[in-house]
N, C-alpha and C positions, 0 to 999 in steps of 0.2 A: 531524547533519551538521556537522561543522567545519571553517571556513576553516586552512588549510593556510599556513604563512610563503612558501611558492612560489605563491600563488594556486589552488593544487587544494584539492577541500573532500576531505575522509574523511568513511564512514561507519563506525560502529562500533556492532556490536549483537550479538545470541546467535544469530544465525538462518544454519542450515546455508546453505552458498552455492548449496545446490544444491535446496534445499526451497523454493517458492514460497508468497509469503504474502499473503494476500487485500488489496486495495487499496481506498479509498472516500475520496471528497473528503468528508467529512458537511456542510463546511459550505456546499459547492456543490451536494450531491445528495439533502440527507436531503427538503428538501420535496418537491420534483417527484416523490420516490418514494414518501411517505406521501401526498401528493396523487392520486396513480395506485389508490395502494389503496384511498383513499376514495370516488373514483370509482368504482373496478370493485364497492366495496361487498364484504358479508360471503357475496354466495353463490361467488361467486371465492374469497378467503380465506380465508373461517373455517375455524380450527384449522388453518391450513396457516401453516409457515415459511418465512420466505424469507432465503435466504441474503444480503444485502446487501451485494456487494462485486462491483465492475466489473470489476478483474483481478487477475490471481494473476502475480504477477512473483518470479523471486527476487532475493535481494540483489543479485546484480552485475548482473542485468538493471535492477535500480531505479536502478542508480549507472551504469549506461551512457544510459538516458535522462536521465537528473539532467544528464550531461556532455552529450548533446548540447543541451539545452534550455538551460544556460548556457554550452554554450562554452568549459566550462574541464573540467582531467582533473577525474571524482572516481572513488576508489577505496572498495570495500570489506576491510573488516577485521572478520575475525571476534573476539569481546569476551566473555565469559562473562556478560559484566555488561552492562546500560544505564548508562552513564554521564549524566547530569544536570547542566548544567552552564549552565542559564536557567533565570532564575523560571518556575515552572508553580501552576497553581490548587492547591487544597487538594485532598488525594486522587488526582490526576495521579502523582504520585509512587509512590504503594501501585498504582494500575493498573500503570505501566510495570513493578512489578516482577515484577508476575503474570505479565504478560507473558513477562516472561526469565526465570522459573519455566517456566510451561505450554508455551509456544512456543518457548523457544528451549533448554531439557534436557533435556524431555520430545516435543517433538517433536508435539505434540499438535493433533488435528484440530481445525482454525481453526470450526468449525462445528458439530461435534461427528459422531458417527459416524451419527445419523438423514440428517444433508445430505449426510455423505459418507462412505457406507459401503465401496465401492469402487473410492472417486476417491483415485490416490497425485497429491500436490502434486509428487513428485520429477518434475525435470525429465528427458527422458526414460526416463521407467519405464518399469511393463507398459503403459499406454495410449498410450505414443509421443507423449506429447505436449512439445512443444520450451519452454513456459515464455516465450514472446515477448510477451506480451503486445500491445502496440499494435504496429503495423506490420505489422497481417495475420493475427493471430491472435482468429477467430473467435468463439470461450469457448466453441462448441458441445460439448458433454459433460464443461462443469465446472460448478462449482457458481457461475457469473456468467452464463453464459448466461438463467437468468429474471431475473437483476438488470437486463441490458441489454437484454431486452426490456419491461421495468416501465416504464426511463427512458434511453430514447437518447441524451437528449443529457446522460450523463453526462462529466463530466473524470477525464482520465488522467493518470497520475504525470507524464507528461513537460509539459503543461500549466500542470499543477501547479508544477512545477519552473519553467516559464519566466514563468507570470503571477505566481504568490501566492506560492513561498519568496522572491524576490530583497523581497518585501513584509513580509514577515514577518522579513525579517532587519534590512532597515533598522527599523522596531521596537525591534530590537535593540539600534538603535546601531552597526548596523554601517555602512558602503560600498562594500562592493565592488565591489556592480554600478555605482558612478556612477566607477569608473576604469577607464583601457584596460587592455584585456589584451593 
């Protein structure tokens, strides 16, 4: 996401605008969810996967809640490439570009085909399903539906966007969020 000379941010990445891509705070959500597992224990579990991700949004749905949770436009731009353009840890870099490999040329199921053999991500496909994510959209017959029942009180993208990116950007060195808009 990049701040914009007009104050709108851009996103730019490989992922069809119309193909929804699984969402997970990890660093808000990974306990309370391996915490559940251990609780429920291994007759619950064992040998079973779980898909771990709260919602499936696609790009412009991520960038319309991005805009309303800061209040400012952001747009999406589809990019062949991940662009990098902040320090990231060691190996961050080799993941994002699997990424823009697997997901974003290939298209490829975010879970693999045992989690979702018959789930299309396309926003209305054969299963009619609209790709809304928060604001009423249930997860019932996708592959978040057992994540949101694991851990309720998961954070959603637009959360996300209004608590911990404008935190993570100042970080950065940026300010944006401490000027009017």
């Amino acid at each position: 996401m990049a701040l914009q000379p007009d104050g709108s941010f851009e996103w730019k990445a490989p992922f069809d605008p119309n193909i929804a891509v699984p969402w997970f705070d990890a660093e808000h959500d990974t306990g309370p969810a391996v915490l559940q597992i251990f609780k429920d224990g291994p007759r619950k579990w064992s040998g079973h996967r779980i898909a771990l991700a709260f919602e499936l949004l696609t790009p412009t749905r991520v960038c319309r809640l991005f805009s309303c949770a800061l209040r400012r436009p952001v747009r999406y731009v589809y990019s062949q490439t991940i662009d990098i353009e902040v320090s990231v840890p060691n190996g961050y870099r080799e993941q994002l570009l699997a990424l823009e490999v697997l997901f974003g040329r290939y298209k490829a199921p975010y879970f693999g085909l045992d989690l979702e053999p018959s789930f299309s991500r396309e926003v209305n496909g054969a299963h009619g399903w609209t790709g809304d994510g928060s604001g009423g959209d249930s997860g019932k017959g996708t592959v978040v539906e057992e994540a949101r029942a694991l851990w309720p009180g998961w954070r959603g993208i637009e959360e996300y966007a209004r608590e911990v990116f404008p935190l993570e950007e100042a970080a950065h060195g940026l300010s944006w969020m401490n000027e009017e808009t």
